[in-house]
Each structure stands twice: as C-alpha cells, then as structure tokens.
C-alpha positions in Angstrom: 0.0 0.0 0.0 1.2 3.5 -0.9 2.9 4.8 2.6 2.7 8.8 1.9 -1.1 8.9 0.1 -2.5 6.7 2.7 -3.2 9.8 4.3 -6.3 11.5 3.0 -5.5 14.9 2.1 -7.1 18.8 2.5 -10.4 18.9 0.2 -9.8 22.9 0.6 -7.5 24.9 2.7 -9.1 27.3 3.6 -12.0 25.7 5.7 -9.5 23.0 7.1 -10.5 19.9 7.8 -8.2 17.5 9.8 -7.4 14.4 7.7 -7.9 10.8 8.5 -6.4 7.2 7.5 -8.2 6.0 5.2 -9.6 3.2 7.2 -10.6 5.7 10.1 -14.1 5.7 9.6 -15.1 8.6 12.2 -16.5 11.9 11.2 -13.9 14.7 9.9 -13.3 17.4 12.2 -14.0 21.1 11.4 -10.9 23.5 12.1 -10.0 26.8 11.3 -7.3 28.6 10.1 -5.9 30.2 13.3 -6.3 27.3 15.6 -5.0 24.5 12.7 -1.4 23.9 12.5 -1.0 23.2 16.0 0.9 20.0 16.0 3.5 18.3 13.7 0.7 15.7 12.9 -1.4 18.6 11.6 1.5 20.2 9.6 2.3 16.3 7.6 -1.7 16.5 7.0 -1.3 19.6 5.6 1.5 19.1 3.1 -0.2 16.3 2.0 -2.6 18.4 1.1 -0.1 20.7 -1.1 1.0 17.4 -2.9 -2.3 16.3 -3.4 -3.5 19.2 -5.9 -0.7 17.8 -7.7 -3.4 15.2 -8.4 -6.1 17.4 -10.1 -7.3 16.2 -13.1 -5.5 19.0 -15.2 -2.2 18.2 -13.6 -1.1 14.6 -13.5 -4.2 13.0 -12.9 -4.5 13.6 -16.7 -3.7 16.8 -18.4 -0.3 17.4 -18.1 0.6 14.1 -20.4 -2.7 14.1 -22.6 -4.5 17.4 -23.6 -2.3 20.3 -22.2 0.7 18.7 -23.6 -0.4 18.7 -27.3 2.8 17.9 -29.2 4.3 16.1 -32.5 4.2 12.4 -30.7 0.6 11.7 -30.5 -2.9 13.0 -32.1 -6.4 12.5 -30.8 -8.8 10.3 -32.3 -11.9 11.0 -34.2 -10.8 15.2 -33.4 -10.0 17.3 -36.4 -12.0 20.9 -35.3 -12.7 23.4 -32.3 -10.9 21.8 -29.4 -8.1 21.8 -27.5 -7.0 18.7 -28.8 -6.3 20.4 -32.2 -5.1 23.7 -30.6 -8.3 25.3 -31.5 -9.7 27.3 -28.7 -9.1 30.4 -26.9 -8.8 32.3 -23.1 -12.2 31.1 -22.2 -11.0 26.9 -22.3 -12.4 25.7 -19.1 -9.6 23.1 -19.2 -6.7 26.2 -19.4 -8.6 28.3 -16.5 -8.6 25.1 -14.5 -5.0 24.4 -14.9 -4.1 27.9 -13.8 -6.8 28.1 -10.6 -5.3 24.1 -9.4 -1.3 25.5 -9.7 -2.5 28.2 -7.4 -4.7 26.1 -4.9 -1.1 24.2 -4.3 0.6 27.4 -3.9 -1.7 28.8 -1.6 -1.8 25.7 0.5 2.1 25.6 0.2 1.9 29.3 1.7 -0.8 28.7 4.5 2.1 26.2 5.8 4.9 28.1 5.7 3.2 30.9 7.2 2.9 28.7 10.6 5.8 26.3 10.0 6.8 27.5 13.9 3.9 27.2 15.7 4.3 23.1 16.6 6.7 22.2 19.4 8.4 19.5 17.8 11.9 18.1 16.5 13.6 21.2 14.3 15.4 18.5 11.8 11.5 17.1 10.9 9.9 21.3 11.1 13.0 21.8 8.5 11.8 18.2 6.5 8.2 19.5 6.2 9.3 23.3 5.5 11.7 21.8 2.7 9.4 20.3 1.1 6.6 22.7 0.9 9.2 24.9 -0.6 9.8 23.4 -3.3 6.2 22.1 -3.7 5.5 25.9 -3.9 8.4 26.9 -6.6 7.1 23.5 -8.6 3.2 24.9 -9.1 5.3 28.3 -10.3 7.4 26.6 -12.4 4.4 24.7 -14.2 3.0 28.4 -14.0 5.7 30.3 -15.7 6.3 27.3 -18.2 2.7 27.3 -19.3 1.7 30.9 -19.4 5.1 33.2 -18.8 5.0 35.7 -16.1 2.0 35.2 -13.2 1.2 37.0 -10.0 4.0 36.1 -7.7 1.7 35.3 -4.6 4.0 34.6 -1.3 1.4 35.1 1.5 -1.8 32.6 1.8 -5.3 34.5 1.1 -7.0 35.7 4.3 -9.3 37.0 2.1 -11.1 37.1 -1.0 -11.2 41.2 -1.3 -7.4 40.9 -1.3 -5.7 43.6 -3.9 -5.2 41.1 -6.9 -0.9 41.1 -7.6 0.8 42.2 -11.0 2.1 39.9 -13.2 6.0 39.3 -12.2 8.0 38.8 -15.1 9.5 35.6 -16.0 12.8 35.9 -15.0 11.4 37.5 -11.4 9.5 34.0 -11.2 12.3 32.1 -11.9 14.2 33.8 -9.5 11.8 32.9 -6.6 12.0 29.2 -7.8 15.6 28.8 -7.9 15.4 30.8 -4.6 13.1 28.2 -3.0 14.4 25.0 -4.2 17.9 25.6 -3.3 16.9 26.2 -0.1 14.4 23.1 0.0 17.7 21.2 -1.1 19.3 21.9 2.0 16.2 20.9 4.6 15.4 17.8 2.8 15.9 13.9 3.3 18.3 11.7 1.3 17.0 8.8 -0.7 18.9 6.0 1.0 20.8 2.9 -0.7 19.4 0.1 1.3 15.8 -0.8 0.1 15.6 -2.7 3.0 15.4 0.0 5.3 11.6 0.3 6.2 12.0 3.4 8.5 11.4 6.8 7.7 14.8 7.9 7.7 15.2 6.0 4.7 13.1 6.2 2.1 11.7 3.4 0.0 9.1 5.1 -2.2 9.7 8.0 -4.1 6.2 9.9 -3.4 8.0 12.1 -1.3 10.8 14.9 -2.3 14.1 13.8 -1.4 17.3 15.5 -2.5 17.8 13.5 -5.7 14.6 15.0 -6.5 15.2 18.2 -6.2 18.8 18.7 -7.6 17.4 17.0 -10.8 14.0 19.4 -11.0 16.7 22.5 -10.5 18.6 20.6 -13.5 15.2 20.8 -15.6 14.8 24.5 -14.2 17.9 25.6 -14.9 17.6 24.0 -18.4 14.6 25.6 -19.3 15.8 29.7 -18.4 19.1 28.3 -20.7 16.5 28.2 -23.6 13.3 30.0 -24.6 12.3 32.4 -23.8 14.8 33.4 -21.2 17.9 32.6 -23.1 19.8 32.9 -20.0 23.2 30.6 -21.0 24.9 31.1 -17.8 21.8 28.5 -16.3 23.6 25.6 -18.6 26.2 25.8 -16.1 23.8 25.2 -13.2 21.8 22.4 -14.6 25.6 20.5 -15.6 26.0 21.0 -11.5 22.9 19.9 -10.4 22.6 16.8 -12.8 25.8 16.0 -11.5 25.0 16.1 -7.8 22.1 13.3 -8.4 24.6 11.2 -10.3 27.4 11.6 -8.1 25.2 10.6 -5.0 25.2 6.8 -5.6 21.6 6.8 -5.3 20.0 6.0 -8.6 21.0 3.6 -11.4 19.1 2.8 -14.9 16.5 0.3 -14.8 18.5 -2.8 -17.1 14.8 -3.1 -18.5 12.8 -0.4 -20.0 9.6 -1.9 -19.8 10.1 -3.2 -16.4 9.9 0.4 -15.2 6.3 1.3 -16.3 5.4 -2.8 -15.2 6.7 -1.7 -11.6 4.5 1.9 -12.0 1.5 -1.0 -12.6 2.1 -3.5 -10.3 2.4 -0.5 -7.5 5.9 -1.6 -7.1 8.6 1.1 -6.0 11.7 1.6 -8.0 13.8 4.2 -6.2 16.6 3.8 -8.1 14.8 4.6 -11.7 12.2 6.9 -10.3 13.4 9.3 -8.7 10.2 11.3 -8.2 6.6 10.2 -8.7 3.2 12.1 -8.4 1.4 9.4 -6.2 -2.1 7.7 -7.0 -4.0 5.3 -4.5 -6.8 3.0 -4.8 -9.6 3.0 -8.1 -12.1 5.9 -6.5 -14.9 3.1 -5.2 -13.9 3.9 -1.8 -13.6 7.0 0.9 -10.1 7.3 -1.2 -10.6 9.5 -3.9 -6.9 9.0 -5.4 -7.0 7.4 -8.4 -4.8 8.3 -11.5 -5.5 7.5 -15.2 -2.7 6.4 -16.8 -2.7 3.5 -19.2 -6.8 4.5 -19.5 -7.0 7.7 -21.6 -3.8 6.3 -22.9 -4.0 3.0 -23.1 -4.5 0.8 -25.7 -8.2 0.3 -26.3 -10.1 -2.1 -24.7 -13.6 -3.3 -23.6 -13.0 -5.8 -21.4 -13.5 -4.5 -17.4 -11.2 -7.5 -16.2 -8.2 -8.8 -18.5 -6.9 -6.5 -19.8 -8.6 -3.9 -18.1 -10.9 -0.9 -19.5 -9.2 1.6 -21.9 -10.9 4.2 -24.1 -7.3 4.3 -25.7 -8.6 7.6 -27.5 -4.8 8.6 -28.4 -2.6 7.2 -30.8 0.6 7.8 -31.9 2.0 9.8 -34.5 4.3 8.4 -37.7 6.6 10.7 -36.9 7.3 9.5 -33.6 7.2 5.7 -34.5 10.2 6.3 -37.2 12.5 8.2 -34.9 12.5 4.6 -33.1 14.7 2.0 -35.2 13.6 -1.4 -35.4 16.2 -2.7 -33.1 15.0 -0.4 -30.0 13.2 -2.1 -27.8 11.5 0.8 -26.5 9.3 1.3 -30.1 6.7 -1.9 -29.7 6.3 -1.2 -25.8 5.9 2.8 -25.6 3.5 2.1 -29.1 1.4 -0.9 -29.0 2.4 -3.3 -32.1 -1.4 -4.7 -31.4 -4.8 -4.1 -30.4 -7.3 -6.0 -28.5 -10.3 -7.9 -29.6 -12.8 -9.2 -27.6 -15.1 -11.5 -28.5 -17.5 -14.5 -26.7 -16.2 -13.1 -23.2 -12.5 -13.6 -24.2 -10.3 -10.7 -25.5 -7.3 -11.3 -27.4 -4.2 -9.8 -29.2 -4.5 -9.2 -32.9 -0.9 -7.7 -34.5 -1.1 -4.1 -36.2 0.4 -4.8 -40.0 3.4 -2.9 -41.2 0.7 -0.4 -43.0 -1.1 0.5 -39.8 1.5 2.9 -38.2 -1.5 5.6 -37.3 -3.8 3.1 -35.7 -1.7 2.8 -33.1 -2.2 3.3 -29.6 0.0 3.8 -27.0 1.2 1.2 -24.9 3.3 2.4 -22.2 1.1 1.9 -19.6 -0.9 -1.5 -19.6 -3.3 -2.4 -17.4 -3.0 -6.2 -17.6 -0.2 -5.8 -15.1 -2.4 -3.6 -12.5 -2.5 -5.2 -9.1 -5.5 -3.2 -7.3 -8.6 -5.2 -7.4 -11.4 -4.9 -8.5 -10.1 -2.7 -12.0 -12.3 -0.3 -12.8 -13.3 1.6 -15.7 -12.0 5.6 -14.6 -8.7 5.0 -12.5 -6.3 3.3 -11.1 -3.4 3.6 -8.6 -0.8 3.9 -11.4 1.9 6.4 -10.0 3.4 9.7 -12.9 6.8 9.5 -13.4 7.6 13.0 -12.4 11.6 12.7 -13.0 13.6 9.5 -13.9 17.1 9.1 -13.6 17.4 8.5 -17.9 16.3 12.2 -17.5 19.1 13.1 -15.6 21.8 11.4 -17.4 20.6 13.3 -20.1 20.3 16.5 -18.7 23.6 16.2 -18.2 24.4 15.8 -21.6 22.8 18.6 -22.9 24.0 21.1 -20.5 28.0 19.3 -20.8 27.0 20.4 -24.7 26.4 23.5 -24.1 28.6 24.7 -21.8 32.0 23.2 -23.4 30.8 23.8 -27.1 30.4 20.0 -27.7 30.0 16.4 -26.2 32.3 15.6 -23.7 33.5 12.1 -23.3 31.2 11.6 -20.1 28.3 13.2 -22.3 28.8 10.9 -24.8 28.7 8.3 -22.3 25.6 9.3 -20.4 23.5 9.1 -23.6 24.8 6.3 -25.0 23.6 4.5 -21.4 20.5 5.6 -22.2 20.4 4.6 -26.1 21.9 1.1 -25.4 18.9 1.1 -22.1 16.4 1.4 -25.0 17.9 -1.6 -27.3 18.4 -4.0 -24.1 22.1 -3.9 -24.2 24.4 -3.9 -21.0 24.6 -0.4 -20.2 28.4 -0.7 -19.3 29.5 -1.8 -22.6 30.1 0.0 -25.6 28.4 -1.4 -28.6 29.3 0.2 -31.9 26.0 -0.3 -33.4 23.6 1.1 -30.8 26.3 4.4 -29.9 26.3 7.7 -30.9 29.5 8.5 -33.3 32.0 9.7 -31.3 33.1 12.9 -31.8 30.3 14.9 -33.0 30.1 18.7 -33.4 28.2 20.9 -30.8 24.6 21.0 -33.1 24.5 17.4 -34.4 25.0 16.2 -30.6 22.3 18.4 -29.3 19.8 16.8 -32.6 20.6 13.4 -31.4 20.5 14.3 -28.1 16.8 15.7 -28.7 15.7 12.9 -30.6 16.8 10.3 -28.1 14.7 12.1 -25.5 11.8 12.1 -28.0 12.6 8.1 -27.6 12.8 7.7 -24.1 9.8 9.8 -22.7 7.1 9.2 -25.1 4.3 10.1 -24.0 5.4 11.3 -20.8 4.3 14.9 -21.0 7.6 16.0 -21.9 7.8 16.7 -25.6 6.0 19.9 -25.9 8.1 21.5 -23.0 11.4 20.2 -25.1 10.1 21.8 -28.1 9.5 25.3 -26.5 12.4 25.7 -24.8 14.7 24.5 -27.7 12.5 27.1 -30.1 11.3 24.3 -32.2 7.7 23.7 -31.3 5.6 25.6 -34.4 8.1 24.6 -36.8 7.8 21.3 -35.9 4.2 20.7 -35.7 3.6 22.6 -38.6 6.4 20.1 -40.8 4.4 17.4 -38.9 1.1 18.5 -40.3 2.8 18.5 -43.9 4.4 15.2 -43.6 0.6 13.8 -42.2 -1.1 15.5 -45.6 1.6 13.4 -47.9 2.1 10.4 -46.1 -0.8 9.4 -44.0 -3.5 6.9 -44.5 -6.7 8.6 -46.0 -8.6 7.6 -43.0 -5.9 9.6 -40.7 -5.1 13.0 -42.2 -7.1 14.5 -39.6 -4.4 13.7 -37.3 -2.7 16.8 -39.1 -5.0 19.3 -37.6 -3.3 20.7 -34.2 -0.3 20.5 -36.5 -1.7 23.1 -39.3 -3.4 25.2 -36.2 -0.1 25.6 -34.0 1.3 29.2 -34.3 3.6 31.4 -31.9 0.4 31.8 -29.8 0.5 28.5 -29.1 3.8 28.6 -27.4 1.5 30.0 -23.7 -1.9 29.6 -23.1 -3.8 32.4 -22.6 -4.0 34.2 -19.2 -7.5 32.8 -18.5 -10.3 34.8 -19.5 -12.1 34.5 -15.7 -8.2 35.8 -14.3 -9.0 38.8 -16.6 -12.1 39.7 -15.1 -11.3 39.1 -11.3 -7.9 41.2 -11.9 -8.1 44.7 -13.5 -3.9 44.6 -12.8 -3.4 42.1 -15.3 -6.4 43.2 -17.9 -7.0 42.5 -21.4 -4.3 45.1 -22.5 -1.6 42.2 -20.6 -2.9 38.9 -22.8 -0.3 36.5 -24.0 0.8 37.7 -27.4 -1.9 36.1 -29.8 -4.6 35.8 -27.8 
C-alpha cells in the first residue's frame, strides 16, 4: 500500500479539515485557520494536502501528459475541429482556467504552511523536513505556471481573504528567481533517498512519493535547463543544470532500470523503484472507496479495450503519430512497448491480441502503460493507482548531456557516455558496454549532438508529458508541428489526415496559453491590454 497517500489529504485549505487514515471511519473534524497547525501531525496532514492538488485532473491525474501537452508524438482520435486537442480554442477553455486556478490552490496551501511552520513544538530537523518540502512544492506549481503561461502573479502570502488587492504579473525571470530561490533552499532541509531498500523506517526512504534531494537537484537541473532556452535565453543556467545533474549522479543513489519496460510494469504492479524513479506524483486506490486518489494512466492512454477485467478498460482515444514511431529503429526495444504493435479484440467473453500490420503505423495506440499488469482489485473503468513518473534518472543522465554540450561547445566524453547508457537502455544492451552499433558516433560537433541528443529524449519519454516543453524551450515547437502536419497531408492513411489538424493550427500563440479569461475579469492589474501575445 502507498505509505505517503495513505493519508487522506485537504479537500480545501481554507476551511480545514483534519485528515484521516483511510480506514478511520469517524467523522472529519472542522478546524479553522488560526487554531489548525497546532501540531506536527497537523502540519504532515497539511503538506499532504499541497501534494495532493498535484493530483487534479489538469495536472497529473491527466492533463499534463494528454491534452495540455499537445505535441508532435501523439494525435487525438476522431478530433479534427474546435478543441483543445487540435489547438483550437481560446482564453475562455475551461480546461486552461482550471489548470491555472489548481497550480494556485497548491501554492496557496504551500503558503498557508509556511506561514505557521513554527507554531508546533516539535523536532527542528523534521519542522526543517516538512518546511523543505513545501518549498519546493511551492516553486514546482510556479514553475508549471511560468512554463505554461510566462510571467504570473507572484503570490508569497496565503489568502486571508477574497477582497485581497489582486498582484501584478511578475515577469518571468522575477518567477524564476523565486523558484531557484526556493528550491535551493528546499535542497538543504530535505531527506536523502537512502541505498538500502531494506530500510523500512522513515529515515530512509523506499518510495519516491515524497521529495528527497535526488529529487530536487534534478528538478533544479530541468529548471535551470529551461531559463538556458526560450524564452529566457539565459546561458549562464547551462552551467547550473551540468551542476545539479551532476549532484544526483554523483550521490550513488540511482541507477538505470536494465529493463525499460520493467519500469512502467513496476508503476503498474504499484511496485517502488527508487533507483529509476526518482520522483513520482502518487495515486492510490480506483475511487470506489472513501479514497478519492485514483490516477489514469494507461486509460485515456491505453491501448483500447472493452474488457473490465483482463486487460482492463481503456478508451485508448490517443494514438501515436508516424513521426514519432520512425524516430524509433527497429532494433529499440522501447518502439513496440511505448506504441502498441497490437490491439485488442474481444469476443465470446474472451479478449485477445491481434498484431497491427506494417501499413497501420497511425492506428496505433500507445502502450506504455498497460493495465494487464495492474494489481489493485477490483479494476475499474476511470482510475487506477498507477503512480506519474515526475523525474527519472534517464532524464538526468541526459540533462547532463545537454548542458555538458552546451557549456563546453560539444559532447564531452562523459556526455557521450551518459547518452549512450540511455540509447543502449532502450535496445536491451548492458549499459556498461560499448556497442558500436547502438552508440552515438563519437566525436560529434556541438549541433549534431544536441539533434541526437533531442531525438533520443523524444525516444525515451514518449508520452510522458515531456515533448511539448522540449520543443518550446529548444524554439522548435511551431516549426515542428507545422512540418508534422505536412508530412501527415503526404504520407498518411486517408482515413488519418485528420491527425494533421493541431499541426496546421499551431502558431507562436500556441507557445503559452492564454492568461485565463475569468483571471481577466477578477484582476483589473493584469487586464486585457496584458494577454499573451496572440490571444
């Protein structure tokens, strides 16, 4: 059972109500503000809280790897016009407002602690845990904030209030500075991930629910990263992101999963793999119960299936783009398990596998995330306890070589080396050895490293809600979706040219959403006149 998420979190802040175990059956109790926050047990139910709007159904419950990350790897089925799934809406998408109004519940909550962090007598080193924590909780929500819709109101207090003066927009580089601000310091308060899985205390960590350092230094890495690109441009961050990268691989903590499937088997099977996953956005139970928990991974995008038991229910509505089934060889392993090489038929109570042909590369679902490995009984239709991979350690190793790249105006040997672990990962070969066939050509020039480089990320985390943040911070996002919907129009199936629609709509608006259109109203300091460009 799922240690951290057993606890049942903060409907709302602000009333409080004091959570429960899940198999405490007695009634909730009403608290308020001023007299919550009293004891360390009510500060740990209150983080909870600040890690569970991570949860929300337009964060990682769903949106953040299906419709808000609309990129060249996958297309919507049966969707061709006026939707988000084709890039076709404006400032009034409920889904966009609801994004923004869920990254700001967290920060809020995340605020509401810090602001009474001291009143609990209790141990400082566990005060410093939980404050740590919450820190960088709070600079996460800003940093899917800033990444999604530029400079916000940089809110640092907790709303007493709802005739509070609304904030000014900060600009990006102000937001980014209160991030880096935050999670540095969360790195410091922190607790290790420790080597020993056997270790069942909490000193050291088994599950990876929970921000550890690890965590954190490779977020930073990803932070730093992203103001190195668009639209910050800010080259000095490369620097950063090498040293932060560095720090998780340096600690000894984290190795690569020998098998690339085995790591999205483990997500299914609820099984904890430390050393791969170095941070996951935890789900619990399949919503039948009091626990309200449940994820959706391997459902929206799954590969499609009727039957409630074996596989497992899947609308599988997405399916995979050409384009991102070529940049796979057909030597890499990782091709027929992130894209399903079959679909499901079920027929006389008994569903079986029937093999896509070489033709059918757009009927393809993906298959990342299969539900005949779920272990949480009864499956149902909606959810499952399937935990996000928030950060992996393949993500680190090549962090590292992208910002080694960078920095030194080419691959370094260890660069070379970190993606090639990765690469030879992703065609089952011993990560320790070099294999001629499966490595990157030694030796490569500062821009063909970095295009490898990207494309082997493309490979690696499919479908995992990272593409479309790639693409805008490398300054390739438009171009690329709009070469994707030409190469849909010529190649493509009859029956699938649709798929080229968010393609043909994307343009430089598309590179923030809109400041919500209810944001507009309720603040006359941001106003119409301070819309993202396009909108």
């Amino acid at each position: 059972m799922k240690r951290f998420i057993y606890l049942m979190c903060i409907a709302l802040l602000f009333p409080i109500f004091s959570c429960k175990k899940f198999l405490d059956t007695s009634p909730l109790d009403f608290k308020t503000p001023e007299n919550y926050f009293s004891t360390e047990s009510e500060l740990n139910t209150a983080l909870v809280g600040v890690y569970n709007k991570l949860q929300d159904e337009r964060l990682y419950r769903r949106g953040l790897f299906t419709y808000l990350a609309i990129s060249d790897e996958f297309f919507y089925r049966n969707v061709s016009t006026s939707s988000l799934f084709v890039l076709d809406f404006d400032a009034a998408q409920v889904d966009v407002g609801r994004f923004w109004e869920a990254c700001y519940q967290g920060v809020d909550r995340a605020n509401a602690i810090l602001e009474n962090i001291q009143k609990p007598v209790m141990d400082e080193q566990k005060r410093g845990v939980i404050k740590g924590e919450t820190l960088f909780l709070r600079a996460y929500f800003y940093f899917l904030l800033v990444d999604n819709y530029g400079g916000v109101p940089l809110k640092l207090t907790s709303t007493k209030s709802p005739t509070e003066k609304p904030l000014k927009r900060a600009t990006v580089k102000e937001v980014y500075d209160q991030i880096l601000l935050d999670m540095t310091t969360a790195y410091a308060l922190v607790q290790d991930i420790k080597k020993d899985p056997a270790d069942q205390t909490d000193a050291g960590l088994t599950y990876s629910e929970r921000v550890t350092k690890s965590a954190i230094a490779g977020i930073l890495a990803k932070v730093c990263l992203t103001m190195a690109g668009e639209p910050l441009r800010d080259q000095t961050k490369s620097a950063e992101a090498l040293k932060w990268s560095e720090l998780v691989i340096n600690s000894g903590r984290h190795m690569l999963n020998p098998d690339y499937k085995q790591i999205f088997i483990n997500a299914a099977k609820d099984i904890y793999d430390t050393k791969e996953c170095i941070w996951e956005i935890g789900f619990y139970g399949n919503n039948t119960g009091n626990a309200q928990q449940g994820g959706t991974l391997g459902i929206t995008n799954g590969i499609t299936s009727t039957d409630l038991v074996d596989p497992g229910y899947a609308t599988g509505t997405i399916n995979a783009t050409g384009r991102m089934y070529n940049l796979y060889d057909a030597t890499d392993a990782r091709r027929d398990w992130c894209i399903a090489p079959f679909k499901y038929v079920t027929a006389n109570n008994k569903t079986t596998t029937v093999a896509w042909t070489a033709a059918q590369i757009y009927d393809r679902n993906i298959g990342k995330w299969r539900r005949q490995y779920e272990t949480v009984m009864p499956k149902t239709k909606d959810f499952n306890s399937v935990d996000f991979p928030a950060l992996r350690y393949s993500d680190v190793l090549l962090m590292y070589a992208e910002a080694a790249n960078e920095v030194n105006g080419g691959p370094t040997s260890t660069a070379e080396l970190y993606l090639n672990q990765v690469r030879r990962r992703g065609h089952n070969k011993p990560v320790g050895a070099a294999d001629p066939v499966v490595d990157v050509t030694s030796g490569l020039g500062k821009s063909k490293f970095l295009e490898e480089l990207q494309n082997e990320r493309a490979r690696e985390f499919a479908f995992e809600g990272m593409r479309q943040h790639d693409l805008k911070r490398w300054g390739l996002y438009v171009s690329k979706m709009n070469s994707l919907a030409v190469e849909i129009n010529a190649s493509a199936p009859s029956t699938w040219k649709y798929a080229a629609s968010a393609g043909k709509n994307a343009t430089d608006r598309n590179l923030l959403f809109p400041i919500p259109n209810s944001e507009l109203v309720l603040n006359p300091n941001i106003g119409v006149n301070n819309q993202n460009p396009g909108w």
